[in-house]
C-alpha positions as CSV (number, residue, x, y, z in Angstrom):
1,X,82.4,150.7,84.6
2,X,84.8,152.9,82.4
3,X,83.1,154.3,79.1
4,X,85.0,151.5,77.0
5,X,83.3,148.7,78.3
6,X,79.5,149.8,78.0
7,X,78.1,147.3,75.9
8,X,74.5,148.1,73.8
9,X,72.5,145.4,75.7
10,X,74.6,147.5,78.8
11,X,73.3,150.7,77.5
12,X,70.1,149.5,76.3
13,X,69.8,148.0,80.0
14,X,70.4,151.5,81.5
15,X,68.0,153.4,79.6
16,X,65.3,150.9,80.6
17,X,66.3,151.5,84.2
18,X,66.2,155.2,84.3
19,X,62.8,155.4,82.5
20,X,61.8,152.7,85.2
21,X,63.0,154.9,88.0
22,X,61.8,158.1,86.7
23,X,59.0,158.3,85.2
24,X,57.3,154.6,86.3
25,X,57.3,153.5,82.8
26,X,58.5,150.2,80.4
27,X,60.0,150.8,77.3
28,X,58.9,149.2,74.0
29,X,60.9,147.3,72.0
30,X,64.2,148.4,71.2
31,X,62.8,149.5,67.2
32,X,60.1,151.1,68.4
33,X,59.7,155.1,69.2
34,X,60.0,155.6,72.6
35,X,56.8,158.3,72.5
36,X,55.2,154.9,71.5
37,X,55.0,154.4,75.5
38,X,53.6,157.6,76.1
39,X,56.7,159.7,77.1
40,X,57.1,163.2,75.5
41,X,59.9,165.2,74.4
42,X,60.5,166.5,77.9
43,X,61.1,162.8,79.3
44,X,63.8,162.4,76.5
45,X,65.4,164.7,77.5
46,X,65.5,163.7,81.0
47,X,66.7,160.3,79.6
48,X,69.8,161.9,77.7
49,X,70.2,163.5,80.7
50,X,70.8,160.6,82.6
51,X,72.8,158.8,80.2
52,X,75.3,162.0,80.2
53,X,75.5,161.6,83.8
54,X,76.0,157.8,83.7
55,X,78.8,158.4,80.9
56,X,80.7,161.2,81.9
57,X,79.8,163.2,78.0
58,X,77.1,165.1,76.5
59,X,75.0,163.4,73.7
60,X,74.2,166.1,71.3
61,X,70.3,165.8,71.1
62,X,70.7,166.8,67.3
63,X,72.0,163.3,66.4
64,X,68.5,162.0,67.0
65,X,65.8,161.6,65.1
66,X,62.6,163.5,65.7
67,X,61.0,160.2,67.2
68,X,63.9,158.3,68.1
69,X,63.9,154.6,69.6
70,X,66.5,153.1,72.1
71,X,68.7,151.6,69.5
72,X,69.0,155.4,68.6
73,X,70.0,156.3,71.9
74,X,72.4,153.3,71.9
75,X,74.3,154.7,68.6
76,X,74.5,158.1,70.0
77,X,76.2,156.8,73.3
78,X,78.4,154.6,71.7
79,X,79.0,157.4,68.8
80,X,79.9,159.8,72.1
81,X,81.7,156.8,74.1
82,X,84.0,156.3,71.4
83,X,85.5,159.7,71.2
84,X,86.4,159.7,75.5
């Protein structure tokens, strides 16, 4: 799938997975903090991680807010997306 074509349900979809395949975990709703689930900063970063690799570009971590939700992490891929 080429970088234009990621969609935020797409995105949303693939940030579900890796927190699924990594740490064993569901997400909460889309508005809600991911930390709400009990992940840590640590395991955020190991989801950015992931979506860099999925994406092909970095995600500056400094876009995001100090507790930031999966819609936030949607906006920051698409904001990085964009400019491939």
């Amino acid at each position: 799938m080429s970088a234009s074509t990621w969609s935020d349900d797409a995105i949303t979809a693939k940030i579900r997975e890796i927190a699924k395949t990594t740490f064993g975990m569901d997400l909460p709703d889309s508005n809600q903090p991911i930390k709400d689930s009990g992940l840590d900063s640590l395991a955020l970063i190991d989801i950015v991680m992931g979506l860099e690799e999925t994406f092909g570009c970095q995600l500056p971590l400094e876009r995001l807010p100090a507790n930031p939700t999966i819609n936030d992490f949607v906006t920051l891929a698409q904001s990085s997306l964009s400019k491939l």
